[in-house]
Structure formats: C-alpha cells, structure tokens
C-alpha positions as CSV (number, residue, x, y, z in Angstrom):
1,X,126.9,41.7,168.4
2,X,125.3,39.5,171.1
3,X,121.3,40.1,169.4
4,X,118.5,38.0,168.6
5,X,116.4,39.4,165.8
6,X,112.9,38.4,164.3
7,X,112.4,40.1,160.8
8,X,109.2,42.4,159.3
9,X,108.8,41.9,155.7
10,X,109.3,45.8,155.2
11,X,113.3,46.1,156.7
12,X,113.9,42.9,154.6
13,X,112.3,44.1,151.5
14,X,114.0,47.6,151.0
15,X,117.5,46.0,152.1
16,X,117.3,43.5,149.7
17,X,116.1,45.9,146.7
18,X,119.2,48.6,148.2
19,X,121.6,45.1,148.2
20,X,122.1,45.5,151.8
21,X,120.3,42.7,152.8
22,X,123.6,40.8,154.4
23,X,123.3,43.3,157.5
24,X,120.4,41.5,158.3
25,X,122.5,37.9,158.7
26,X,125.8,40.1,159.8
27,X,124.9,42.3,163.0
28,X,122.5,39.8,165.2
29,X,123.8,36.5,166.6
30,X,121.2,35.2,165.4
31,X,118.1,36.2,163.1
32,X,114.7,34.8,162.2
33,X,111.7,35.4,160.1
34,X,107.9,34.4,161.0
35,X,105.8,32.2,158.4
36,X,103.7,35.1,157.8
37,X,106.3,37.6,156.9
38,X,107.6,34.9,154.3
39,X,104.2,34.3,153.0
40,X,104.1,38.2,153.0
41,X,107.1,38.5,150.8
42,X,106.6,35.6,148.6
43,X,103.3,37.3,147.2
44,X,105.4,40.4,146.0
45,X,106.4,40.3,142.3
46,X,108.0,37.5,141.3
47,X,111.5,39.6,140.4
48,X,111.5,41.4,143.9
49,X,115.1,40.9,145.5
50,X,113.5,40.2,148.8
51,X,112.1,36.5,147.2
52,X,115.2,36.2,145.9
53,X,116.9,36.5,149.5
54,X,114.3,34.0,151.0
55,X,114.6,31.6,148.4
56,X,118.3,31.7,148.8
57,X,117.8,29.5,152.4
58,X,120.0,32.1,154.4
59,X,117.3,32.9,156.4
60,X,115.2,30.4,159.0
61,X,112.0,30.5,158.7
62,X,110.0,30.2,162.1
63,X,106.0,29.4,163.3
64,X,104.6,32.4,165.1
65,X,101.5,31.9,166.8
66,X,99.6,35.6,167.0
67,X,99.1,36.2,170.5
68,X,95.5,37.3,171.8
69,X,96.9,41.1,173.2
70,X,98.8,41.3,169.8
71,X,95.6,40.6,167.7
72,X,93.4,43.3,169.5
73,X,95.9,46.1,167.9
74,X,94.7,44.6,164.3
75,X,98.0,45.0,162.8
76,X,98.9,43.1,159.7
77,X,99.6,39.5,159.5
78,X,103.5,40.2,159.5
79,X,103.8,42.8,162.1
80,X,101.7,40.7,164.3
81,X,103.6,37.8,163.8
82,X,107.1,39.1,164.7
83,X,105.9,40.8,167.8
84,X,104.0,37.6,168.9
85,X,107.5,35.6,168.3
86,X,109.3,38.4,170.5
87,X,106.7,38.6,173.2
88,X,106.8,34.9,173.2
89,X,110.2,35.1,172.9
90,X,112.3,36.7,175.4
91,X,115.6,38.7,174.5
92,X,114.6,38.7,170.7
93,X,114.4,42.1,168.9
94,X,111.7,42.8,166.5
95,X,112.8,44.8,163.3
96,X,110.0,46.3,161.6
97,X,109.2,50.3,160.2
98,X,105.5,49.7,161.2
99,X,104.7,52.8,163.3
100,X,101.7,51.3,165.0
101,X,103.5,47.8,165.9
102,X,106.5,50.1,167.0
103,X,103.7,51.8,169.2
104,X,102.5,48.1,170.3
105,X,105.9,47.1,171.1
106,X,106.4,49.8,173.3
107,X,102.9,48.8,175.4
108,X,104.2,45.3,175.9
109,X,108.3,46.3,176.5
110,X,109.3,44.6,173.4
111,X,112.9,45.4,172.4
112,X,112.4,46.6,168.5
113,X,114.6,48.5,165.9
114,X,113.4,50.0,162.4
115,X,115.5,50.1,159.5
116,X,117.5,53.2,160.2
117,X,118.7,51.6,163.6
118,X,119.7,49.0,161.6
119,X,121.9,51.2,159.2
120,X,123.2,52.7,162.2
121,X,124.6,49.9,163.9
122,X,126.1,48.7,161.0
123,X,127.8,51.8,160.4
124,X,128.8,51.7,163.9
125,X,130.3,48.2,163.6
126,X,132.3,49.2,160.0
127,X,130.1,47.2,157.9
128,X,129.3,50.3,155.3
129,X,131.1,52.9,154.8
130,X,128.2,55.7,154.8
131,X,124.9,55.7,156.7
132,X,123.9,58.5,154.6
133,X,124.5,56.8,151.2
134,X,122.7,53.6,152.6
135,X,119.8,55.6,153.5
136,X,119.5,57.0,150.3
137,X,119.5,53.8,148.5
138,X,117.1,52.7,150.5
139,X,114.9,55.7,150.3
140,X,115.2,55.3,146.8
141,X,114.1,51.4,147.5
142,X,110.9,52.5,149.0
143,X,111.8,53.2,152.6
144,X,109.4,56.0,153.8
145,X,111.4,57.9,156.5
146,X,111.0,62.0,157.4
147,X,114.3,63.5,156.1
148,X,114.5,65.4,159.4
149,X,114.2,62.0,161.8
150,X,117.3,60.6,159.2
151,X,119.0,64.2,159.5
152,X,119.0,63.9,163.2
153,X,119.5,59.7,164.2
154,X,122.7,59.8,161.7
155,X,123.8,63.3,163.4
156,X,123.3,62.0,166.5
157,X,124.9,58.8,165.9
158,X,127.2,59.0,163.4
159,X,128.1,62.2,163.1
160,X,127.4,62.6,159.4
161,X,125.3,64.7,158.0
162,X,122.3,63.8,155.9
C-alpha cells in the first residue's frame, strides 16, 4: 500500500491493548507519530500495551508544530498535532477516532481514516482473517464505535456480517 500515515494516540492505543498494533507498521509505506501523541501515551498507566509499542522503537517519532487554523478548533494536544503534521504535510493520512478532528479534517481536505478503516483495509489486504472478530477485540479494548456504523462499513466492505 502506497500510504503515508501520522498516528492519534486513540487507533494506537486500542490496537495495541487488542494486539493488533502491527497493522499500524504493515498497511502504510510509511507511518509516523507526533511528539504529543507520544507524550499522550506515555502518561497512560505504566502496563498499557500502547507504551509498550512506543518504547519498543518501531515507531518514528516526529515534531509537529500546531498550526494557527488547527488551534482555533481547540482539539486536544494529539489530535491537533497529527492534523497540523498532515496539513503541513501533503499526501499523509491522519488516523484518529476523534469525531471533531474527523470534522476539522474534512474543513481543511485532509485525507484521514479511524480505526475501523484501518481494520478494513487490512482485512482487504489478508492481514486478519475476520474484521468482525478484530472489531470485537477492540471494542472490548475500549474502542467506542455504534454497532450499526460497524454493522454496515464491514457489510459494505467486507461482506461479513457484524
């Protein structure tokens, strides 16, 4: 897959605690994660899986300076760091679940996924086996997803049902 991705802390976080976290480092060509959304993670509780994945080095860590029309939608620290890095940043993809940096993303015409395009596409590519099955673990990780907008991306995508 010929991607650029720059990493929220949320996508990371529930695919590390599910033990997905490789799909992250297998779909894009190449993938990145702003200072903030490290700092972000790295305050979680010290036997999180996701400080475990940063600590690991797989990951580059990159400077994102917020943007002025970033700041004025007062998102967090992390959100507006990977959409500052993207709009900087042309032809990167910003992963994050953040419905009102999804909404910002779309004011400014930044490419973005969430975690369940993420499942998707690695479903599509043979990495897992299930969709379904990886959006339960993740649910069960914390992802906070509408049954119905699962029940109808993997139906529409995958053809399984949810």
């Amino acid at each position: 897959m010929n991607e650029r991705w720059v990493l929220n802390a949320s996508p990371v976080i529930v695919l590390a605690r599910a033990g997905f976290e490789s799909l992250l480092l297998q779909l894009p060509e190449q993938v990145v994660i702003p200072e903030a959304v490290k700092s972000e993670i790295m305050a979680g509780p010290v036997d999180d899986p996701a400080r475990h994945v940063l600590a690991s080095g797989r990951f580059t860590v990159v400077d994102a300076p917020a943007r002025p029309e970033i700041l004025t939608w007062d998102l967090g620290h992390g959100e507006t760091s990977v959409l500052s890095y993207a709009l900087s940043n042309p032809g990167w993809t910003a992963i994050l679940d953040d419905r009102a940096a999804r909404t910002c993303a779309r004011g400014y015409s930044i490419p973005h996924k969430g975690t369940l395009a993420v499942v998707i596409l690695a479903k599509q590519q043979g990495l897992i086996e299930s969709a379904a099955n990886v959006m339960r673990s993740l649910q069960a990780a914390g992802l906070r997803l509408d049954n119905d907008v699962i029940r109808q991306a993997l139906k529409q995508t995958t053809g399984e049902d949810w």
